[in-house]
C-alpha positions in Angstrom: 8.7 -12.3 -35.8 6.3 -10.1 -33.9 8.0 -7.3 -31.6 6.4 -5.4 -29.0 6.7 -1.7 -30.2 9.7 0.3 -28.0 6.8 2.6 -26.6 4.9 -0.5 -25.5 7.6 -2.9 -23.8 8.0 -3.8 -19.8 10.8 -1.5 -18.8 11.3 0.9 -21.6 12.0 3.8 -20.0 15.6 3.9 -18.4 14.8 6.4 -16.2 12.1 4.3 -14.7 14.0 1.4 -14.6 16.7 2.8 -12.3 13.9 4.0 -9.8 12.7 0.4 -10.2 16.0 -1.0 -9.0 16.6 1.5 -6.2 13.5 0.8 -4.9 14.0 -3.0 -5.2 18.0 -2.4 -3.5 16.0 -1.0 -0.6 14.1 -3.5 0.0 16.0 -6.2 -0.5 18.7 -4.2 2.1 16.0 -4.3 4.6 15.0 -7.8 4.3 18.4 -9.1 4.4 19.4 -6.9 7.3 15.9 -8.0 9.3 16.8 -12.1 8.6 20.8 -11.5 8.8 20.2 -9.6 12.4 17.1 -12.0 13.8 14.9 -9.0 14.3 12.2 -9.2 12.5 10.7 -5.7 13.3 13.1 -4.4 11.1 10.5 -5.3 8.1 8.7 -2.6 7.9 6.0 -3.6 5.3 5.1 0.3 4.5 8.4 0.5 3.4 8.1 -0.7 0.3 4.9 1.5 -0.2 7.0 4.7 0.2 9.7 3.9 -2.0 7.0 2.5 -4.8 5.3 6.5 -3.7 8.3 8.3 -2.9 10.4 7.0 -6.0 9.4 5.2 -8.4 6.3 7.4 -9.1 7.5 10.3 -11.0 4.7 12.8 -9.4 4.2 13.2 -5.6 1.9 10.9 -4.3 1.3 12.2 -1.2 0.9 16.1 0.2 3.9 15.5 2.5 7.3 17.0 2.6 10.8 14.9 3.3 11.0 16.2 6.5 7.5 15.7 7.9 7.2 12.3 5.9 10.5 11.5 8.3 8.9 12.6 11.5 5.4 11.4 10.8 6.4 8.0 9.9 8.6 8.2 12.9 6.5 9.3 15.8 3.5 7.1 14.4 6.2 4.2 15.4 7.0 5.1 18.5 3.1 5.8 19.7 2.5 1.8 18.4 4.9 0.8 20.8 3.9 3.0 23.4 0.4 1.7 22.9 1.4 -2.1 22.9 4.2 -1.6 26.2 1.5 0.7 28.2 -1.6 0.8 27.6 -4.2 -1.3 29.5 -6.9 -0.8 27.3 -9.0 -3.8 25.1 -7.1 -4.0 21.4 -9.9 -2.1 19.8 -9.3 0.5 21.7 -5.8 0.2 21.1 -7.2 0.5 17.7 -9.1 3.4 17.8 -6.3 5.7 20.0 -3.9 4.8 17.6 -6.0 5.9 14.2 -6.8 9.2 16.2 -2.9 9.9 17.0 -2.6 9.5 13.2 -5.9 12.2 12.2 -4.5 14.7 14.8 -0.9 14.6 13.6 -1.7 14.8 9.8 -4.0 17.9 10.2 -1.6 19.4 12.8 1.2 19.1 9.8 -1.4 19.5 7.5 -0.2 16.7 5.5 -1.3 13.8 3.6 0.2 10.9 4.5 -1.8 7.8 4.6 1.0 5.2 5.4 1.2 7.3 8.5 -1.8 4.6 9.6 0.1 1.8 9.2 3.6 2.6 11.0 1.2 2.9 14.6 -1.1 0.4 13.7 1.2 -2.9 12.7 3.0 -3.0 15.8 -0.5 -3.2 18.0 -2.2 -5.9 15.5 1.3 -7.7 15.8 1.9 -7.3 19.2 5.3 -5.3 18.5 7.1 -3.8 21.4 10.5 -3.9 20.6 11.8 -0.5 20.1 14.0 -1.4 17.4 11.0 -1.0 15.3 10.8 2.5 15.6 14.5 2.7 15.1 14.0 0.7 11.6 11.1 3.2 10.3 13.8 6.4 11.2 16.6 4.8 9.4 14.3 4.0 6.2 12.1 6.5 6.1 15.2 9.1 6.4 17.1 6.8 3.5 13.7 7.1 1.4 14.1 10.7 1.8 17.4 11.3 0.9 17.3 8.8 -2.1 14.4 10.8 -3.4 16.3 13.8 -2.9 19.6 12.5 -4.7 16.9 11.0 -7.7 15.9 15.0 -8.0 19.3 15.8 -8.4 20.2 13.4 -10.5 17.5 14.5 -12.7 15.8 10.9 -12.4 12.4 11.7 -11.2 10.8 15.6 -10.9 11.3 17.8 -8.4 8.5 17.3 -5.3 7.0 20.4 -4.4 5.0 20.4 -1.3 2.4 23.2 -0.2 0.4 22.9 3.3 -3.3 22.6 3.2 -5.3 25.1 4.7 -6.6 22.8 7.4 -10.8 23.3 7.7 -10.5 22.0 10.9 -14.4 21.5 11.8 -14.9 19.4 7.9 -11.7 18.0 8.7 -12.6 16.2 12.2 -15.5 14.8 11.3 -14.6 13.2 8.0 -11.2 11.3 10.3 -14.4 10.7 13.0 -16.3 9.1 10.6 -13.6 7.2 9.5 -13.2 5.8 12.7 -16.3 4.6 13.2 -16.7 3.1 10.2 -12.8 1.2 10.7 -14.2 0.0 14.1 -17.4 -1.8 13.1 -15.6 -3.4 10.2 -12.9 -4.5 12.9 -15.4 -5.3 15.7 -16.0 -9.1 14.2 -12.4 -9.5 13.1 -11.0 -8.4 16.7 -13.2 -10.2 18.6 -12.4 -13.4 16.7 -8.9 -13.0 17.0 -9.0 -13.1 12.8 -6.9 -10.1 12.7 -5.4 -10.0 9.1 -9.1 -9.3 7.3 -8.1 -5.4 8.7 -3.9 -5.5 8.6 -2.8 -1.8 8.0 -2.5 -1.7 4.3 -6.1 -2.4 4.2 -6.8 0.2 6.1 -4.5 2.6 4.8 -6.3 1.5 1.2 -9.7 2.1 2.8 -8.6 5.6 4.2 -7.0 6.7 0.3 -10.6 5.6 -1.3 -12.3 7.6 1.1 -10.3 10.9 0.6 -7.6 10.7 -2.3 -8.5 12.3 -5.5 -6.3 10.2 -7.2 -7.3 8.1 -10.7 -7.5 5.0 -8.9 -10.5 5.4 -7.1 -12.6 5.3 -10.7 -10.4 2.0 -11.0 -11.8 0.0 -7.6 -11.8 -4.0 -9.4 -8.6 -3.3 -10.8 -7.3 -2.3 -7.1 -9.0 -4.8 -5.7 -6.9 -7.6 -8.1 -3.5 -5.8 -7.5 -3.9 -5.9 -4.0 -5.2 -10.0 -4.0 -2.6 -10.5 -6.3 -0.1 -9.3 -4.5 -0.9 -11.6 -1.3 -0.8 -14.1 -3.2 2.4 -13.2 -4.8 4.0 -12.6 -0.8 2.2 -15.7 0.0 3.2 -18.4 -2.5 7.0 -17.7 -2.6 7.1 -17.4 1.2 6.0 -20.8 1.4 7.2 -22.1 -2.0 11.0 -20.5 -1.6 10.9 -19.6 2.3 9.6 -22.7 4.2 9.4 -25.3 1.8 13.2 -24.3 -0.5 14.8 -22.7 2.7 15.5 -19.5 0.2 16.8 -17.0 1.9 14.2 -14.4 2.6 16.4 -11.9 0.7 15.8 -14.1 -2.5 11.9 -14.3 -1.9 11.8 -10.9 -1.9 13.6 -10.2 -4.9 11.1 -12.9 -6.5 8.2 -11.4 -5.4 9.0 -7.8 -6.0 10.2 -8.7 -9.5 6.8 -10.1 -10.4 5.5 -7.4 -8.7 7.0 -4.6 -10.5 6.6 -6.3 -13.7 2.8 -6.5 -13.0 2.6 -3.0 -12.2 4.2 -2.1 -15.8 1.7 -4.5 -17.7 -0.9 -2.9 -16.3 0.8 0.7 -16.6 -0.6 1.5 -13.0 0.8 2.0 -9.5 -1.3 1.4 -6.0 1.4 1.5 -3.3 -0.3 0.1 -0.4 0.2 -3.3 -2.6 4.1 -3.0 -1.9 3.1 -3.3 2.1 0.6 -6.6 1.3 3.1 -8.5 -0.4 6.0 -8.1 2.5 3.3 -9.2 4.7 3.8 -12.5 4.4 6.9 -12.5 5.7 6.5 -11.6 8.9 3.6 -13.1 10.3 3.9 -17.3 11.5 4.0 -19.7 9.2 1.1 -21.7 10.1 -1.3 -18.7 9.1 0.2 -18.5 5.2 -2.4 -20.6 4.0 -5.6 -18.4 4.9 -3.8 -15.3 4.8 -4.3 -14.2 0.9 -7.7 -15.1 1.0 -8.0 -13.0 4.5 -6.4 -10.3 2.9 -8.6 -10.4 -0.3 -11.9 -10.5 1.9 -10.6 -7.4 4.1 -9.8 -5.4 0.7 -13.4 -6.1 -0.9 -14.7 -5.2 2.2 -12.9 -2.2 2.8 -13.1 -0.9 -1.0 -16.8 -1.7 -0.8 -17.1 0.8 2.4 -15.3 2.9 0.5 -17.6 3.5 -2.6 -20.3 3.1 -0.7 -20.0 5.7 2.0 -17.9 8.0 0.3 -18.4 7.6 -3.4 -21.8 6.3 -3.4 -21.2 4.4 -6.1 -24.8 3.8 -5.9 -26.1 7.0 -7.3 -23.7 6.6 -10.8 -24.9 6.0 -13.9 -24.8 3.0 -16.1 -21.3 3.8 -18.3 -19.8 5.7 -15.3 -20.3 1.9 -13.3 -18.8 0.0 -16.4 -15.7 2.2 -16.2 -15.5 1.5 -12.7 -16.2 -1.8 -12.4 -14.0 -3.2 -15.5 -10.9 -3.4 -14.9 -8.4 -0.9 -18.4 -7.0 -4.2 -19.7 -10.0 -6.1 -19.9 -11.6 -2.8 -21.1 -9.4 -2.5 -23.9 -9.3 -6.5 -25.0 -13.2 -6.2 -25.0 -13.0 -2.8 -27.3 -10.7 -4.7 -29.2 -12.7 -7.2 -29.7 -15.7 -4.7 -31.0 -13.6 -3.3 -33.4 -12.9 -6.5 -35.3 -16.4 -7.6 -35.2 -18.0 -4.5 -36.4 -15.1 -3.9 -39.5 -16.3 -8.0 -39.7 -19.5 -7.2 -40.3 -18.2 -4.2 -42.6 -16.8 -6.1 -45.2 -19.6 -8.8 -44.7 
């Protein structure tokens, strides 16, 4: 009987595999909570990108301390709501004064924090004015702090150390400027159509991490592209399979989905948070837009991470092996090299 090597099986590491389940207990607390109370603005899709960030990474993800991650994640919520009770202007607008509230507070913290995006952008695309919303992103986002903290403690994920960047503020304003620009002709067609999820916030926020991040998956663009459709897909099918069609309680769906999700993340052995936020999706926007939405959301990543190694990669200028690394997703990579191996010992012995 063949059995997977210890080094090589789903879950091997204990340590990892209590982050895993504290991160899925969060979740599942939130969902239950936001169907158990009627408010849905207590899903906070983000939410499970931070904890997949903030916990069950062992390195920091993001340049941000506890404290400012709190207060970020915090005030980006209440300026959504702000936006969506007050403001007068046209939704791209809306758009565009919400993504600059975000630039100025992350180089006035000097902080990284791309899911910062998200928490003042969901609530205009949705049309969220409730103010338990903000309420919900305090309450988690100080939980997501203090479990990280107790995890540090507890010895179950290293010790996040967090150092401000020297802010060059004149580099610094035009790279956020030309990020708006950019945002708002990709969501000039979208807006004007009323097709809104082709640029929900964890597109964006994926678009924005491309663009700046210097982290590995940015040489790994397919493979982030998959995760991400797979993930819709994943929110999508047991949302209408278990949800709407079942009557599963959306507590259950999410266990279901994050489960496959998390399991999918350890066969490939990578992490992209913003995938967390795309698969909760599903559950908060109406039922009759389920059916298009994975294939919206796949469209508005390939677009996005397109822009993204285009504009800021130029993907264009690489050479011929750097494009192959890029473009072919680590386990198809290592099948195919597999596969070369046998042949040419094959034609060894022949």
């Amino acid at each position: 009987m063949n059995i997977r090597p210890p080094e090589t099986r789903l879950f091997a590491d204990p340590t990892k595999r209590k982050r895993y389940l504290f991160a899925l207990t969060m979740i599942l607390l939130m969902v239950a909570v936001a169907e158990l109370s009627g408010e849905k603005e207590i899903i906070f899709p983000e939410m499970a990108a931070l904890t997949i960030g903030m916990w069950i990474v062992d390195k920091q993800v993001w340049r941000v301390s506890r404290a400012r991650m709190v207060a970020l994640m915090t005030a980006g919520a209440v300026a959504g709501v702000c936006i969506v009770r007050y403001s007068p202007l046209p939704l791209i607008a809306d758009i565009a004064v919400s993504f600059a509230f975000t630039a100025v507070c992350l180089m006035l913290f000097r902080a990284s924090l791309p899911p910062l995006i998200s928490a003042g952008m969901l609530p205009i695309l949705l049309g969220t004015d409730s103010w338990i919303y903000p309420a919900a992103v305090l309450t988690m986002t100080l939980t997501v702090a203090a479990g990280q903290r107790l995890m540090e403690r507890g010895r179950l994920r290293t010790a996040a150390d967090f150092t401000p960047a020297a802010t060059e503020w004149k580099k610094e304003t035009l790279r956020w400027l030309f990020l708006l620009s950019t945002i708002l002709v990709v969501a000039a067609v979208p807006v004007y159509t009323s097709n809104l999820y082709f640029i929900l916030p964890p597109l964006i926020v994926t678009y924005v991490e491309f663009a700046g991040s210097k982290a590995g998956f940015r040489n790994r663009p397919v493979q982030i592209f998959l995760l991400l459709t797979a993930a819709a897909f994943l929110g999508t099918l047991f949302q209408w399979a278990g949800h709407v069609r079942m009557q599963w309680p959306e507590w259950a769906v999410a266990l279901a989905v994050f489960t496959s999700l998390f399991l999918l993340f350890e066969r490939i052995g990578k992490f992209f948070a913003p995938a967390g936020a795309v698969a909760l999706i599903p559950m908060i926007v109406p039922q009759e837009d389920l059916p298009l939405l994975p294939f919206e959301i796949a469209a508005g990543a390939a677009l996005f991470i397109a822009a993204a190694m285009l504009l800021f990669q130029q993907c264009y200028r690489w050479q011929r092996a750097q494009l192959i690394v890029c473009l072919v997703p680590v386990p198809l990579r290592k099948h195919l090299n597999r596969d070369g191996r046998r042949m040419r010992k094959a034609v060894r012995k022949f």
